[in-house]
Structure formats: structure tokens, C-alpha cells
Short mmCIF file of the C-alpha atoms (twelve columns), coordinates in Angstrom:
data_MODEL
# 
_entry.id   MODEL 
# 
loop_
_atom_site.group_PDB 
_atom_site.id 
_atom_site.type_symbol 
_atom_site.label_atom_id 
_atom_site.label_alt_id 
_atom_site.label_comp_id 
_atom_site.label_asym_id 
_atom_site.label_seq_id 
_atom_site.Cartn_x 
_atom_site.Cartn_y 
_atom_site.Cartn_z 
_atom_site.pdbx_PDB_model_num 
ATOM 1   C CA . UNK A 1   28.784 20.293 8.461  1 
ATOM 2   C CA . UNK A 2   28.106 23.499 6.239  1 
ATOM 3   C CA . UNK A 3   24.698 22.308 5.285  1 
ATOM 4   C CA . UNK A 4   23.453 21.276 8.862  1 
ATOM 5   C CA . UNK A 5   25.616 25.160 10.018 1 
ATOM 6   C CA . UNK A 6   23.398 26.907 7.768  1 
ATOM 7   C CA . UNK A 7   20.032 25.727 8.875  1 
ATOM 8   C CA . UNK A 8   20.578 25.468 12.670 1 
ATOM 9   C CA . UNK A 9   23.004 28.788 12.819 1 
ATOM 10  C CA . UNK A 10  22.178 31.086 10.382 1 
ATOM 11  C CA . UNK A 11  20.017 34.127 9.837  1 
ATOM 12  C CA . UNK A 12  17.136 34.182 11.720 1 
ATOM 13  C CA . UNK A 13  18.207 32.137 14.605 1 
ATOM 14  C CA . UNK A 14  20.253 35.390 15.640 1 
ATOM 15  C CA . UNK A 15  17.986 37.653 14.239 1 
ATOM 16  C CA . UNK A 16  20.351 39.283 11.284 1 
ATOM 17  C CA . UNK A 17  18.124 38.276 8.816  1 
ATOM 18  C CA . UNK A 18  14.349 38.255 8.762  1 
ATOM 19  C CA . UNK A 19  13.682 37.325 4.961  1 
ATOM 20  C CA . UNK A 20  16.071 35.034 3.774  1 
ATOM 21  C CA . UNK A 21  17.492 31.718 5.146  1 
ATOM 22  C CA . UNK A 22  20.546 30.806 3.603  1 
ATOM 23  C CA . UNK A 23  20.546 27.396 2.983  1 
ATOM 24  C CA . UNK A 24  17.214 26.158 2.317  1 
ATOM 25  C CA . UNK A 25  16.725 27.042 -1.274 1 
ATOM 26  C CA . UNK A 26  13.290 25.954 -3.178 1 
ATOM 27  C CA . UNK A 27  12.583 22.412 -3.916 1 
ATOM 28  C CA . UNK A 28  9.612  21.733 -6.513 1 
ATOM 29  C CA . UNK A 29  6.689  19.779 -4.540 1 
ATOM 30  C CA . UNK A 30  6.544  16.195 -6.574 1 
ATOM 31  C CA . UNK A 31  8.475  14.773 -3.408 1 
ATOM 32  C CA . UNK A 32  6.106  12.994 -0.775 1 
ATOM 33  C CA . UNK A 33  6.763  13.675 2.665  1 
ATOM 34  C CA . UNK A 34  9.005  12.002 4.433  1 
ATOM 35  C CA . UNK A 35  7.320  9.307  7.554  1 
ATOM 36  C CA . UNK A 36  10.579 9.795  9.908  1 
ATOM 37  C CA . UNK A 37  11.555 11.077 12.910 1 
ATOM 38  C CA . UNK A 38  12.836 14.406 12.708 1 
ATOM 39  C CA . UNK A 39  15.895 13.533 14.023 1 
ATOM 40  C CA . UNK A 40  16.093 10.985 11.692 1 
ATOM 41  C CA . UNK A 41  15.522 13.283 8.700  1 
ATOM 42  C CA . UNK A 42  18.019 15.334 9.797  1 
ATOM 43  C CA . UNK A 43  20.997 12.482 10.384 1 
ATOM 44  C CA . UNK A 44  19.968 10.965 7.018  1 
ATOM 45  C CA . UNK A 45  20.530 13.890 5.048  1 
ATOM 46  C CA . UNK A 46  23.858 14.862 6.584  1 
ATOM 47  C CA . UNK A 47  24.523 11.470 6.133  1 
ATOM 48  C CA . UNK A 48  23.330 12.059 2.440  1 
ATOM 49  C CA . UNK A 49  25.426 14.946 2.150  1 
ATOM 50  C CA . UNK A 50  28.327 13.326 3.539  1 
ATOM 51  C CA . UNK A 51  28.592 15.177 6.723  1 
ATOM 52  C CA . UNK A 52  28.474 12.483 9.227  1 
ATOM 53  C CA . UNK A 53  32.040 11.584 10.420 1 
ATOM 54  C CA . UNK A 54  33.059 8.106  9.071  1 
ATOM 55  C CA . UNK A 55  31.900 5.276  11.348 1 
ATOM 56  C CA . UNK A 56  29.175 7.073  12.445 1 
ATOM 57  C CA . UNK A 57  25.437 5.778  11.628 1 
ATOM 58  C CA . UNK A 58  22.253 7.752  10.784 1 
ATOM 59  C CA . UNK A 59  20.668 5.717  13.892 1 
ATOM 60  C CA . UNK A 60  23.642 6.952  16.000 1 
ATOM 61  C CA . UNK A 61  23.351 10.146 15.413 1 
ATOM 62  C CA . UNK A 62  19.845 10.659 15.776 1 
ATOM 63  C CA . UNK A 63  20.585 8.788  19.095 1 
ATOM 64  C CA . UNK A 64  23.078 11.042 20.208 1 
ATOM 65  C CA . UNK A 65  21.270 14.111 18.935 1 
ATOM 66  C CA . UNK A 66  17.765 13.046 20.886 1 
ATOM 67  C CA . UNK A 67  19.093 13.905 24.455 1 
ATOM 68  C CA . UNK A 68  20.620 16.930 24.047 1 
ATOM 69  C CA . UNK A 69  17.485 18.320 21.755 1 
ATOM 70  C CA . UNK A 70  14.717 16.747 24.590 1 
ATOM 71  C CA . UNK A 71  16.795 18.708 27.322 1 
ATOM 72  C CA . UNK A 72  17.105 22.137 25.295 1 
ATOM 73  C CA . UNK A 73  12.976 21.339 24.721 1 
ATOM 74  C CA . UNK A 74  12.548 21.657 28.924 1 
ATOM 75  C CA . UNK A 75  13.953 24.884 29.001 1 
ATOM 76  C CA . UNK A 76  11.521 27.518 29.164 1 
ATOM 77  C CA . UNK A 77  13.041 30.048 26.797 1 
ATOM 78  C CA . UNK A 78  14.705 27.335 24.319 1 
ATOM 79  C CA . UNK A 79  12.115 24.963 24.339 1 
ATOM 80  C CA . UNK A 80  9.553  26.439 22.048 1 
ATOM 81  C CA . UNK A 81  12.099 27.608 19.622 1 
ATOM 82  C CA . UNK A 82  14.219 24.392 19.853 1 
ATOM 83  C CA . UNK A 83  11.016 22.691 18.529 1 
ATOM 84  C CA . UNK A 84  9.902  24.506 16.046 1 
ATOM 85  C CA . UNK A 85  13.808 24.656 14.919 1 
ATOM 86  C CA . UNK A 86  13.684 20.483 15.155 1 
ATOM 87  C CA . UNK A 87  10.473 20.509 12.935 1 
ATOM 88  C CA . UNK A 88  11.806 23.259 10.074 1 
ATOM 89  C CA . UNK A 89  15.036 21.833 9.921  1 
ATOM 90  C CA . UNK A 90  13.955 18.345 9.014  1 
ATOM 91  C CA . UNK A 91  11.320 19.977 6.462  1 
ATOM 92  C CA . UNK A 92  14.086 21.726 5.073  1 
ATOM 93  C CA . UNK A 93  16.097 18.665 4.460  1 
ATOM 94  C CA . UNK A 94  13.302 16.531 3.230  1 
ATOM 95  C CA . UNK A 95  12.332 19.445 0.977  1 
ATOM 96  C CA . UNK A 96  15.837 20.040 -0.513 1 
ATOM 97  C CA . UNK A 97  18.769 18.500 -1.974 1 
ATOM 98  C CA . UNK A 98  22.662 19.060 -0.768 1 
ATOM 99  C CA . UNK A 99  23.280 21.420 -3.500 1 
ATOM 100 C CA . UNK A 100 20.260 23.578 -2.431 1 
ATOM 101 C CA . UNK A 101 21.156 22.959 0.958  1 
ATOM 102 C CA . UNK A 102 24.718 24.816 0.638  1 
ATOM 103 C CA . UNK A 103 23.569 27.521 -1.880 1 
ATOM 104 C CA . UNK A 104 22.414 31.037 -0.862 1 
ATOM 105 C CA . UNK A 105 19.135 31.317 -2.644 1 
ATOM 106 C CA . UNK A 106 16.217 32.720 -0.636 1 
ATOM 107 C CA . UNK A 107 13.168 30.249 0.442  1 
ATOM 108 C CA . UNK A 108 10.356 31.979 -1.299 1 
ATOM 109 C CA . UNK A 109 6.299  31.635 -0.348 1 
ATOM 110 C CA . UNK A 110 6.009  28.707 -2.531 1 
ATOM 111 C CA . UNK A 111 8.389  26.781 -0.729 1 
ATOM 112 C CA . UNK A 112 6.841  23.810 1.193  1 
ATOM 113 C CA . UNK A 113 8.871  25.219 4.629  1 
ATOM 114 C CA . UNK A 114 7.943  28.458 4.339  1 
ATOM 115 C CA . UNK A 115 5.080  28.591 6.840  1 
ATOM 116 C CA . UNK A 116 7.396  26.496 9.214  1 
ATOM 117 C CA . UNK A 117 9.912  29.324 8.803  1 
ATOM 118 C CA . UNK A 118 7.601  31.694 9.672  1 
ATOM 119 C CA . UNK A 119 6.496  29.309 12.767 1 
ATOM 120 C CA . UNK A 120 10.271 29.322 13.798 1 
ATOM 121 C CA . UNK A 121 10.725 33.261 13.100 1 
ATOM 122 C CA . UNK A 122 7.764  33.918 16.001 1 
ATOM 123 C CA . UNK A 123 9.277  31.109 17.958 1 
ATOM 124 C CA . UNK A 124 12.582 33.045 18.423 1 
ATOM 125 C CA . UNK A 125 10.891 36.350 18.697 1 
ATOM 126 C CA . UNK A 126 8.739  34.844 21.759 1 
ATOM 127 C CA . UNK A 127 12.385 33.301 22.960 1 
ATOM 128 C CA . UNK A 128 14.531 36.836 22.495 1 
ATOM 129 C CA . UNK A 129 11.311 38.359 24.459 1 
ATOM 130 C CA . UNK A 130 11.614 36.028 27.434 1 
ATOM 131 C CA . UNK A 131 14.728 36.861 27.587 1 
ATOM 132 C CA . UNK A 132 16.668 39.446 25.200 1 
ATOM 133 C CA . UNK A 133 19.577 37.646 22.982 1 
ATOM 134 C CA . UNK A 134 18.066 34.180 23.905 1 
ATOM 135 C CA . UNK A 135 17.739 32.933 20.727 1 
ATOM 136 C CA . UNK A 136 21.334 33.343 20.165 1 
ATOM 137 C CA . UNK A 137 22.085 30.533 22.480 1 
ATOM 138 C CA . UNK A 138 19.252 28.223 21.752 1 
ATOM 139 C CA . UNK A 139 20.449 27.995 18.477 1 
ATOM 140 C CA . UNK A 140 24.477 27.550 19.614 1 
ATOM 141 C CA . UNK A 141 22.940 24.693 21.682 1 
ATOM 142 C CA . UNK A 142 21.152 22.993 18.914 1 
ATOM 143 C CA . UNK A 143 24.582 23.715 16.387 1 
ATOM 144 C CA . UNK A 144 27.041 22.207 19.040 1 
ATOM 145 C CA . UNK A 145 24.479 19.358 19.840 1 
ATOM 146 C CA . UNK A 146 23.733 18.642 15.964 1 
ATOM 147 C CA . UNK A 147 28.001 18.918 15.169 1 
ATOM 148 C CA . UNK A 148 28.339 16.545 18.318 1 
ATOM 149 C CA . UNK A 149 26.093 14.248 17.217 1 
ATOM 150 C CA . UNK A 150 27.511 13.768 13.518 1 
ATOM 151 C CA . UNK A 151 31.176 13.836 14.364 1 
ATOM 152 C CA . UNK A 152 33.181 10.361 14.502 1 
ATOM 153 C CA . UNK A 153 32.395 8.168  17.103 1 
ATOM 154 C CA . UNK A 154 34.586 9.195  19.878 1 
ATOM 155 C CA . UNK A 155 37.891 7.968  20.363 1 
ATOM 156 C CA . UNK A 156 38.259 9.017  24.515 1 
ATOM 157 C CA . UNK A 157 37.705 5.940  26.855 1 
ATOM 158 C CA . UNK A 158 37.299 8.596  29.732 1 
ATOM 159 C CA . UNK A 159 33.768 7.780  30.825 1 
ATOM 160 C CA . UNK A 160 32.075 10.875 32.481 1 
ATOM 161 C CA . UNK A 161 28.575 11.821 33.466 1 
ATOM 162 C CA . UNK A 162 29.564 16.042 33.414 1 
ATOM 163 C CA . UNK A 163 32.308 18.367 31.820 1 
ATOM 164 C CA . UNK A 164 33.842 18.336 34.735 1 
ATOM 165 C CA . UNK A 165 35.268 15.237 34.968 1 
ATOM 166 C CA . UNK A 166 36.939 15.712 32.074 1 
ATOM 167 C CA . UNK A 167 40.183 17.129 30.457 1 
ATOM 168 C CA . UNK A 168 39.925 20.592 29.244 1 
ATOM 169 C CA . UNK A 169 40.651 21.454 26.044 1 
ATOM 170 C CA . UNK A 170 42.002 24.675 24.183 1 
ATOM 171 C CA . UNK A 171 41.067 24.905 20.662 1 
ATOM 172 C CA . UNK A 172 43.408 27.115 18.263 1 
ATOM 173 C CA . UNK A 173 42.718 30.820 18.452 1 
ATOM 174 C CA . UNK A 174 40.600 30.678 21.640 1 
ATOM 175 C CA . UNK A 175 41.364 32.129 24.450 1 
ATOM 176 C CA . UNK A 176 39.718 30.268 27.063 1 
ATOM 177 C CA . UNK A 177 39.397 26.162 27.615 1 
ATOM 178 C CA . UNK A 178 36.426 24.048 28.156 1 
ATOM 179 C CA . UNK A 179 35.471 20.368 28.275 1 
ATOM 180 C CA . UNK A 180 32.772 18.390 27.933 1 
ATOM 181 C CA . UNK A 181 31.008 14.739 28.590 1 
ATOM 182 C CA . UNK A 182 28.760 13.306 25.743 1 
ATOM 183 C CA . UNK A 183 26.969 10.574 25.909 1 
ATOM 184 C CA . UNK A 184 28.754 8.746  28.756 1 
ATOM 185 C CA . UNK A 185 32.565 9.760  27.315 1 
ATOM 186 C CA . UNK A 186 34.526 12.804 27.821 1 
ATOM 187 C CA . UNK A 187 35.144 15.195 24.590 1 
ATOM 188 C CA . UNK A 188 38.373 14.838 22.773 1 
ATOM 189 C CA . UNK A 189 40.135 18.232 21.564 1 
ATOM 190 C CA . UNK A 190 38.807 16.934 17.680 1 
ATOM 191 C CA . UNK A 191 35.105 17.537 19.126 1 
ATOM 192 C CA . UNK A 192 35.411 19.993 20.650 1 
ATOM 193 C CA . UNK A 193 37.358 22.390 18.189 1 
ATOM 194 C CA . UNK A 194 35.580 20.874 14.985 1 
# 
């Protein structure tokens, strides 16, 4: 999940960064753009990349990944940000191969995501605004939802509609527990600590 990590989690998401966004490298412009839903885009290249858990289809995931994106979208402080986020990311891995994906190079002005970047950068400036550190968990949110959606189909039979139906979990090295329902079936301790 490195290359999904390092577009939805890195640098400017939490502000430590405002130049550079690890991850999405330059790509020369021959490639046409791509006519699919973001989501799509997104699944595909993890899929691409080999990031999407064995089993799992690029239709699933996008599937999986749509609710949890539309419902950070309502939110008044993620919403903005969650959208721009959706659009950049799936520019970004149109735009970009899995080797440019993972590497550290800086996305320069000629990049065809740049001005998206810049449309995301404002986006979590308005968010962080709103409310200070905001941005912080948008983009946990969208990580979490994106690692959800590309991990294994689940092996729990526990149907759910909230966490709290469910077992909790305690992942190594944490100190608390959680749990959590997704898409109809409670979390196993493999989704939750991925």
C-alpha cells in the first residue's frame, strides 16, 4: 500500500510539506487521459502496482472505497478537501507509473497534477481553518478507507451495521483497542492492524 500511503498520507495532507509530494514524481504528457471514475483510477493502479490484496477486484474496491469517500464528502470540514484529494490522487496515478509512484522526486510545474496539487494544498488550508489540525484527520479517513478498501476480501462472517457490534481488536504496539464494521462485516484483527 506504499504507493496509495504516499499520495493520500503524506506531506501536504498534514501540512509538513508545502513544496514537495513524495510520491507523485513527473510523468512526460504523451499519455491521454484516462475516461474513469476516480475511484476507479485509483483501484486500477493499486491493482497495477500490486497493492490490492489477492481476491480482491478493481470493481470491488472502488465499490468499497465509494461509501466511505461520499460520507467523508458530507462533512463540512472534510468534504472539500476529501474531493479535491479524490480528484489529485487519481491524476496522480493516471499521470505516473509504480516506480514514480514510490520514488521521492518532487512534482515540478510541468507536471500535469500540479495545478490539482495546488487545488488540494488550498483545500486543506480552507479545512485546517475551519477547524485547526482538520486536515490531519480527513486525510487518516481517506488512508484507512483507501487501505480498507484494497485489503483481501474479508474473512469475518460477523455481519454488523456499526463498530460496535463487533469484536475489538488490539493491534501490536498499540495501546488502546478498536473495532470496526465495513461494508456489512465486522473487521478482522488483519484489517485492522494492516
Amino acid at each position: 500500500m506504499k504507493t496509495i500511503k504516499n499520495i493520500l498520507l503524506c506531506a501536504p495532507f498534514f501540512g509538513l510539506f508545502a513544496v514537495a509530494l513524495p510520491g507523485c514524481p513527473n510523468e512526460p504528457e504523451e499519455q491521454p487521459p484516462v475516461e474513469t471514475a476516480p475511484l476507479e483510477v485509483i483501484c486500477g493502479k493499486a491493482a497495477e502496482c500490486g497493492e490490492l490484496g489477492e481476491g480482491k477486484t478493481v470493481e470491488q474496491c472502488a465499490a468499497e472505497l465509494a461509501p466511505a469517500f461520499d460520507a467523508l464528502k458530507q462533512d463540512d470540514v472534510c468534504g472539500p478537501m476529501i474531493e479535491r484529494l479524490e480528484s489529485f490522487t487519481a491524476c496522480a496515478m493516471q499521470h505516473s507509473t509504480c516506480e514514480e509512484l514510490d520514488s521521492d522526486d518532487e512534482m515540478t510545474e510541468a507536471h500535469p497534477c500540479f495545478e490539482e496539487r495546488e487545488r488540494v494544498q488550498q483545500a486543506v488550508d480552507e479545512a485546517n481553518k475551519k477547524k485547526p489540525g482538520a486536515s490531519s484527520g480527513c486525510s487518516l479517513a481517506a488512508g484507512f478507507a483507501m487501505a480498507a478498501a484494497a485489503s483481501p476480501p474479508s474473512d469475518s462472517d460477523s455481519e454488523c451495521t456499526t463498530a460496535d457490534e463487533c469484536p475489538t481488536v488490539q493491534c501490536p504496539g498499540a495501546t488502546g483497542t478498536a473495532s470496526g464494521c465495513l461494508n456489512g462485516y465486522c473487521m478482522t484483527e488483519e484489517d485492522m492492524c494492516e
